[in-house]
C-alpha positions in Angstrom: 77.0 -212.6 199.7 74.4 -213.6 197.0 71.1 -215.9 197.5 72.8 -219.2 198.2 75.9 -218.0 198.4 77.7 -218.3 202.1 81.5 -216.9 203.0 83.4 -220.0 202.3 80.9 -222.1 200.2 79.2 -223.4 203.4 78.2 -222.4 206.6 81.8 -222.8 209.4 83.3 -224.7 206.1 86.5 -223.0 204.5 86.6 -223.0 200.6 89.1 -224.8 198.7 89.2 -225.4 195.0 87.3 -229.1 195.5 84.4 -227.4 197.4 80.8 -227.2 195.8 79.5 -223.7 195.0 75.5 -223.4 194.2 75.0 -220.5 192.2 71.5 -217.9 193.2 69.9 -219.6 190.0 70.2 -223.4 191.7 72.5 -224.8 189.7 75.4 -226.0 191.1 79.4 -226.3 190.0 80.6 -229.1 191.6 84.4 -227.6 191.8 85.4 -224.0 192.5 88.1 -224.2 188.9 87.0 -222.7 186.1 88.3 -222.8 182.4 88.4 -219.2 181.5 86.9 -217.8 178.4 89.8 -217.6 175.8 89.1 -216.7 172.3 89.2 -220.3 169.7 88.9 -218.6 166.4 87.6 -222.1 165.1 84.3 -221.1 163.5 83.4 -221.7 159.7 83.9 -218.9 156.9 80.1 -218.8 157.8 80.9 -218.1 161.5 79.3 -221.3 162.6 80.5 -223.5 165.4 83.1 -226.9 163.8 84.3 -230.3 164.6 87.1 -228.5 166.1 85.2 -226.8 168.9 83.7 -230.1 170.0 86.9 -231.9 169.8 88.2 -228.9 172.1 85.3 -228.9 174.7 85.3 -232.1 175.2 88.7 -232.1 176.0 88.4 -229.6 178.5 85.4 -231.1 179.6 87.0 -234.2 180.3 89.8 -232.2 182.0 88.4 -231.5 185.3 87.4 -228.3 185.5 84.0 -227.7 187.2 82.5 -224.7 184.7 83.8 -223.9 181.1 83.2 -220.4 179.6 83.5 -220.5 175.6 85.3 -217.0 174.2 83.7 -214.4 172.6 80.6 -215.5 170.7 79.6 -212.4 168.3 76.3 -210.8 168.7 77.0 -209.1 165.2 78.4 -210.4 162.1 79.5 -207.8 161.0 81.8 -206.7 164.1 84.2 -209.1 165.0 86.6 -209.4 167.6 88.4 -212.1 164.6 87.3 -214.1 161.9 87.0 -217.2 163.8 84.4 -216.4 165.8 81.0 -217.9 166.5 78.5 -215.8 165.9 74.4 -215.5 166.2 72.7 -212.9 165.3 69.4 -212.7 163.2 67.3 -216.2 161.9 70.1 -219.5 162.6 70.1 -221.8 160.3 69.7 -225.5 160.8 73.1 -226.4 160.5 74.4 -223.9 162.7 71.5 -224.5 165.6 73.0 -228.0 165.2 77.0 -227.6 165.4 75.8 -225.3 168.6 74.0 -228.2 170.2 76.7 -230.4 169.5 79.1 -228.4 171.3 77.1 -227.6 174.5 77.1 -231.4 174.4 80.7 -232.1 174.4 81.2 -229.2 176.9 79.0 -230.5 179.4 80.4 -234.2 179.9 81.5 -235.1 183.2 79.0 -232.8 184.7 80.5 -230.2 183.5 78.9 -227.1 183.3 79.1 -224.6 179.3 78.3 -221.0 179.8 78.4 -219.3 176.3 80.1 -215.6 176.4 78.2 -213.2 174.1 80.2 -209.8 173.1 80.5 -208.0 170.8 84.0 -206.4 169.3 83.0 -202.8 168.8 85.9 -200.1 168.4 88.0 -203.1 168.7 87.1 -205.2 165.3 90.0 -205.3 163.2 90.3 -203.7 159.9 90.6 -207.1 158.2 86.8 -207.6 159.5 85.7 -203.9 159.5 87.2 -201.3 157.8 84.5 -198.7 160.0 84.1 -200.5 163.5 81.5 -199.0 165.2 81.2 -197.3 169.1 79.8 -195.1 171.7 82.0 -192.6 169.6 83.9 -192.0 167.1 87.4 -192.0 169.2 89.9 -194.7 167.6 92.6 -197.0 168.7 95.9 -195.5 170.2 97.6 -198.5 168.6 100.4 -198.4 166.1 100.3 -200.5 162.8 96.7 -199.6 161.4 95.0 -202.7 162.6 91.8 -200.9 163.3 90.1 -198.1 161.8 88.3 -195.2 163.0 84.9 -196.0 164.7 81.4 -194.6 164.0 79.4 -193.4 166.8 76.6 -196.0 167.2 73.3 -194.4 166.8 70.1 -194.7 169.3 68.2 -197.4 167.3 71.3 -199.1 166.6 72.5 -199.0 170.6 68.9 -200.7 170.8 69.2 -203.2 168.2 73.0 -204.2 170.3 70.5 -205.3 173.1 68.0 -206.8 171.6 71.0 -208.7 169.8 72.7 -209.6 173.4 69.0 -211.1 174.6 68.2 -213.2 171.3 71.8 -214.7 171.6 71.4 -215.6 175.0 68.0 -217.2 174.2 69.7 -219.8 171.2 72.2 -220.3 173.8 69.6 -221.9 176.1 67.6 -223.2 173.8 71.2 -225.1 172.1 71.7 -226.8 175.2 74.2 -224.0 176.9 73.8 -223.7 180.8 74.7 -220.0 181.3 76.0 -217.1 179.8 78.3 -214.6 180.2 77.9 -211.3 179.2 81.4 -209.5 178.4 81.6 -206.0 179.6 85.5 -205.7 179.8 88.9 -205.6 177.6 87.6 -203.0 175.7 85.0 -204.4 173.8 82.1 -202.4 173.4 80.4 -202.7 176.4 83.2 -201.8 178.4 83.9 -198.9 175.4 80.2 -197.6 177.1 81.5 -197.7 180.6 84.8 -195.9 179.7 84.3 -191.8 180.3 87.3 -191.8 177.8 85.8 -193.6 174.8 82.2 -192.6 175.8 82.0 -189.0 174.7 78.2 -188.9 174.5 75.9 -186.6 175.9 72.5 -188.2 175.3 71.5 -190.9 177.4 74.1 -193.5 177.0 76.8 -190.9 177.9 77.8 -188.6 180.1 77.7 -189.6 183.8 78.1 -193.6 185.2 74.6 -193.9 185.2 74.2 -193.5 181.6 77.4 -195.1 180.7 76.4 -198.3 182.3 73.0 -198.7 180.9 73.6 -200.5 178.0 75.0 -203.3 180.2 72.5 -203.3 182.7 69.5 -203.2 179.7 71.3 -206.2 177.8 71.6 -208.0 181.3 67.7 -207.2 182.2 67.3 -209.0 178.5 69.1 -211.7 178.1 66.8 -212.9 181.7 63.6 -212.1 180.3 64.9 -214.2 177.3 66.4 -216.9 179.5 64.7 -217.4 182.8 65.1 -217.3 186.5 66.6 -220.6 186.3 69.0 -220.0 183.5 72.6 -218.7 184.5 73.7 -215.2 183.5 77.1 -213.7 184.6 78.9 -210.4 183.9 82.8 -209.6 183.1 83.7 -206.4 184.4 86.9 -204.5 184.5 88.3 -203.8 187.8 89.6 -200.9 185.7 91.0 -199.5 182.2 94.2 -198.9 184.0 94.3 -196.0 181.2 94.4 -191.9 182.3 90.7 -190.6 182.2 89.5 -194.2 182.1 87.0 -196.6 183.5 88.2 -196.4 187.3 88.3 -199.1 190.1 85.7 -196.3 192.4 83.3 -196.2 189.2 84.0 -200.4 189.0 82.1 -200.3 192.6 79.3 -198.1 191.8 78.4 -200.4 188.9 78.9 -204.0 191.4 76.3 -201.8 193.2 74.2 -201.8 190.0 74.6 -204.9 189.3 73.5 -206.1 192.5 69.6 -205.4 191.4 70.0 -207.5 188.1 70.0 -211.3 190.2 73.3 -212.0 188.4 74.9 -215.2 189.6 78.8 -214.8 188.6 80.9 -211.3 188.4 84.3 -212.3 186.7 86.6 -209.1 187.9 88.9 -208.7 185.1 91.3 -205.3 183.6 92.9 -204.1 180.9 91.7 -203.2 177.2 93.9 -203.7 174.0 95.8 -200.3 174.3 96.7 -201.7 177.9 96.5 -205.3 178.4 97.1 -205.9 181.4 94.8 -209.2 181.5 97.6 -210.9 179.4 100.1 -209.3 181.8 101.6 -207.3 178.4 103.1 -203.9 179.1 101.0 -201.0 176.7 102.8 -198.2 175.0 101.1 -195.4 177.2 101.9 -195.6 181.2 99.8 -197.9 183.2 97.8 -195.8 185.6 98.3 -197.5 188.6 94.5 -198.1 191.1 94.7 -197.3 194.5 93.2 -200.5 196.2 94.4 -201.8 199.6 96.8 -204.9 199.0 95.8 -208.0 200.3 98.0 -210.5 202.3 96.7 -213.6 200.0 96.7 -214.8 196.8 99.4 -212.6 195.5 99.9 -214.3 192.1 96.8 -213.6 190.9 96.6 -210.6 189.2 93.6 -208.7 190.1 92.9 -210.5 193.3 93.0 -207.1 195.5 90.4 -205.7 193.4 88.3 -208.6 193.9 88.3 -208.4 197.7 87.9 -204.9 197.6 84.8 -205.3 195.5 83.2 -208.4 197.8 82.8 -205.9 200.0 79.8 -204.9 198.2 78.9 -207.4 195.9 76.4 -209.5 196.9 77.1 -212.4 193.9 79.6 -214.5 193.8 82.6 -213.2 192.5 85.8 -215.3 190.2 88.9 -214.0 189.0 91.1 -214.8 186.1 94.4 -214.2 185.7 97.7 -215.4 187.0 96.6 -218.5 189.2 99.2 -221.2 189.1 99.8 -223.3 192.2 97.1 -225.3 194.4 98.4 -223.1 197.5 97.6 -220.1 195.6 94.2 -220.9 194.7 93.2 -222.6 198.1 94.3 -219.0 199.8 92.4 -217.0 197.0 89.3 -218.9 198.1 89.6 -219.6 202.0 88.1 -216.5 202.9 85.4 -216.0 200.7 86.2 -213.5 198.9 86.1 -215.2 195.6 83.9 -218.2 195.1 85.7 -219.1 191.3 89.2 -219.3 190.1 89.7 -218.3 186.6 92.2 -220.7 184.7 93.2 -219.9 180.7 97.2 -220.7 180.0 97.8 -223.6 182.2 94.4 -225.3 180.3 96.2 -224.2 177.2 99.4 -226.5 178.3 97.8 -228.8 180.0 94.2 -229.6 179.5 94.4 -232.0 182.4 95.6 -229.4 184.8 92.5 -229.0 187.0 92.2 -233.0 187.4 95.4 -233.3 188.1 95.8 -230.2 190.9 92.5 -231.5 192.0 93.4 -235.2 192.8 97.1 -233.6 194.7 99.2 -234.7 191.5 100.6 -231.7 190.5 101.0 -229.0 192.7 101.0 -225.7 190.1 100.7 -225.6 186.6 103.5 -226.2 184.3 106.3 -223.3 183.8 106.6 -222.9 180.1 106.6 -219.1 179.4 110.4 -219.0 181.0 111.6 -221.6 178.1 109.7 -219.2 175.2 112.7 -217.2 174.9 110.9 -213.9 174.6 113.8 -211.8 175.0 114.4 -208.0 173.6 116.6 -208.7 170.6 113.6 -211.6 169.2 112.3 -208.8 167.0 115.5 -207.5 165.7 118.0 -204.7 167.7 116.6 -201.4 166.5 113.2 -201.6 167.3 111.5 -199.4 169.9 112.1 -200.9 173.7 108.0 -200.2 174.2 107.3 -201.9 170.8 109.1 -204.9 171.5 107.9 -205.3 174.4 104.4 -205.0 173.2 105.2 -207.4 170.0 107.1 -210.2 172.4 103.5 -210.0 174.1 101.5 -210.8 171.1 104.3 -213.4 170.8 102.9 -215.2 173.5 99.1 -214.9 172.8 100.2 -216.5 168.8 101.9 -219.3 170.5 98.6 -219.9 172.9 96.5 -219.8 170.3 98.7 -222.0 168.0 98.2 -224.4 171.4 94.5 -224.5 171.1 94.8 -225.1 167.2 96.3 -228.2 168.4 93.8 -229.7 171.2 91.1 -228.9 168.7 92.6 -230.8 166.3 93.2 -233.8 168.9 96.8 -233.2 169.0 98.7 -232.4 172.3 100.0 -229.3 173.2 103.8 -228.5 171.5 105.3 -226.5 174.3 108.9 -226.8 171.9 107.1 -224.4 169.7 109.8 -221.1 169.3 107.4 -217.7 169.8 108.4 -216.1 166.6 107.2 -218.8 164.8 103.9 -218.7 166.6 103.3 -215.3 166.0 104.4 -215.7 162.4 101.7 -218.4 162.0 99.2 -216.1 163.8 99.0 -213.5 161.7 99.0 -215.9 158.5 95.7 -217.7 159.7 94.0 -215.0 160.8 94.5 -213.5 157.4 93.6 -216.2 155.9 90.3 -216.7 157.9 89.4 -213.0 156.9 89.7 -213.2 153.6 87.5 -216.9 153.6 85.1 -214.8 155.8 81.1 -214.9 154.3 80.3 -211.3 154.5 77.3 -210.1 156.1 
């Protein structure tokens, strides 16, 4: 385990989700629940942070959860992962230093701790944003619908300049008021795009074998702590795996824990799944998933990359969390018993219920609400001749619309409307991003 870190949160103590966890940098989370990063799309056509971010972090601030992760914060204007993102990048203005400080505020009420994540899109920046994302190389999206174009391969200054971008974000984070950051090297974006021996088809020094893959995450971790500080929180999201043929494999997953062990990290988030295979939203791709061999575990079976996790704290020597799937207080309580992972991840229940960790916390509630059963996502919501793999796909993207149409809500100080229909949500989707993109300031 890491510096400060003991199997079970405390010497002969067994975890649960109400137990104390000090972190190797000192500070301390003073619950083992943690609200997910999820993506707002609530910024400004200048890309700065609102009203409506505040109004939503202080919400989920008040809800309970020990640690809040924002979602993607841009390193780059000019490649987004959608229009309503926060970025920073280059000289901030005054009113954007502000609305920054004014969130890390509201997010940290009830001693409640706000870790910015910093990412940036990469081959996965939508045509709406970019018409020529950039890469590692110049291999596009297997996606149907030509929501992305074809990347550029990223040269050597630029791969640089993505560094220095990751450790001057993470430096207005702390200086805004933020308590950690999380770096996002997973789902495809483009640090992960580096990792993957499928998308990275380089053969200078950022390509080729893991070592060089993984050096532009280790160089913009080693950064953003020179720019930070040793007392300053800095955490990683890593893919378990691509779950894609010739992709970023569980086996090279460990090598780069192994890496990572030298960088003083104080959080790993073990995560999957890119856009061509999402299996982080539990949505089925259109190519095959290829399926990891890791031994299954006899706990925690609802969460959905749980086995990797306990594989992986065989070496890791931070703590670990994991995202995805986690809905009842027996669950969680197993997931964390035998210290295996030292966070649970929580998005869609906080989506539905932004009370949920308060409530499962004081013995309430016992699991989160069921909704996704009453969305009516079945086969024939897209119409009857439409490809079985495509529907499926779609009825996925369903769901995240009608997340994201629950968020809209809590940041408007509304509460959740779980009578919402899913076509309707998706509908309403695609209008506001569209209409964010074409409001967008261009860089």
């Amino acid at each position: 385990m890491g510096p400060g870190i003991t199997r079970g949160g405390a010497e002969g103590v067994t975890a649960d989700i109400a137990t104390p966890l000090t972190l190797p940098c000192g500070a301390r989370i003073r619950n083992r629940l943690c609200k997910a990063a999820m993506t707002e799309g609530l910024a400004d056509a200048g890309n700065r942070a609102t009203d409506r971010h505040v109004t939503l972090y202080r919400r989920w601030a008040q809800g309970g959860a020990g640690l809040l992760i924002t979602g993607n914060v841009q390193v780059d204007r000019r490649y987004l992962e959608r229009a309503g993102n926060i970025v920073i990048d280059g000289q901030q203005d005054p009113r954007q230093l502000g609305a920054l400080e004014a969130l890390a505020s509201a997010g940290q009420m009830r001693d409640t701790h706000l870790w910015m994540q910093l990412s940036h899109a990469g081959r996965q920046t939508p045509k709406l944003i970019a018409t020529e994302p950039v890469g590692p190389s110049d291999i596009p999206l297997a996606l149907p619908g030509g929501r992305f174009g074809t990347p550029r391969a990223l040269r050597g200054e630029e791969i640089r300049d993505v560094i220095d971008r990751f450790a001057h974000a993470a430096r207005i984070a702390r200086q805004t008021g933020f308590t950690g950051v999380q770096i996002h090297s997973a789902h495809g974006y483009l640090l992960s795009e580096f990792l993957s021996p499928r998308v990275n088809i380089r053969d200078d020094e950022w390509g080729g074998p893991l070592e060089h893959r993984a050096r532009l995450l280790l160089e913009c971790v080693r950064a953003a702590r020179v720019a930070t500080g040793p007392e300053f929180a800095i955490a990683v999201k890593l893919n378990s795996a691509d779950f894609q043929q010739g992709g970023f494999s569980f086996d090279e997953c460990l090598r780069v824990i192994e890496m990572l062990n030298q960088e003083g990290l104080d959080l790993l988030e073990i995560s999957g799944g890119t856009y061509e295979q999402p299996r982080l939203l539990a949505i089925e791709g259109l190519e095959p998933v290829f399926e990891e061999q890791v031994r299954a575990s006899t706990r925690a079976r609802e969460a959905y990359f749980f086995d990797y996790a306990v594989a992986a704290r065989r070496l890791a020597r931070m703590p670990l969390m994991v995202t995805g799937g986690f809905r009842t207080r027996a669950g969680m309580d197993e997931a964390l018993s035998g210290g295996e992972v030292d966070l649970v991840g929580l998005g869609r229940p906080l989506c539905v219920d932004p009370d949920f960790p308060a409530r499962i916390l004081a013995g309430e509630i016992a699991a989160a609400p069921e909704v996704e059963r009453r969305l009516r996502f079945g086969p024939g919501m897209l119409g009857p001749h439409s490809p079985i793999k495509l529907m499926k796909v779609l009825n996925g993207f369903a769901k995240i619309g009608w997340y994201y149409e629950q968020i809209y809500r809590l940041a408007d100080g509304q509460d959740p409307d779980l009578a919402l229909g899913g076509l309707r949500a998706l509908l309403a989707y695609d209008r506001t991003e569209k209409a964010k993109a074409r409001a967008l300031r261009r860089p």
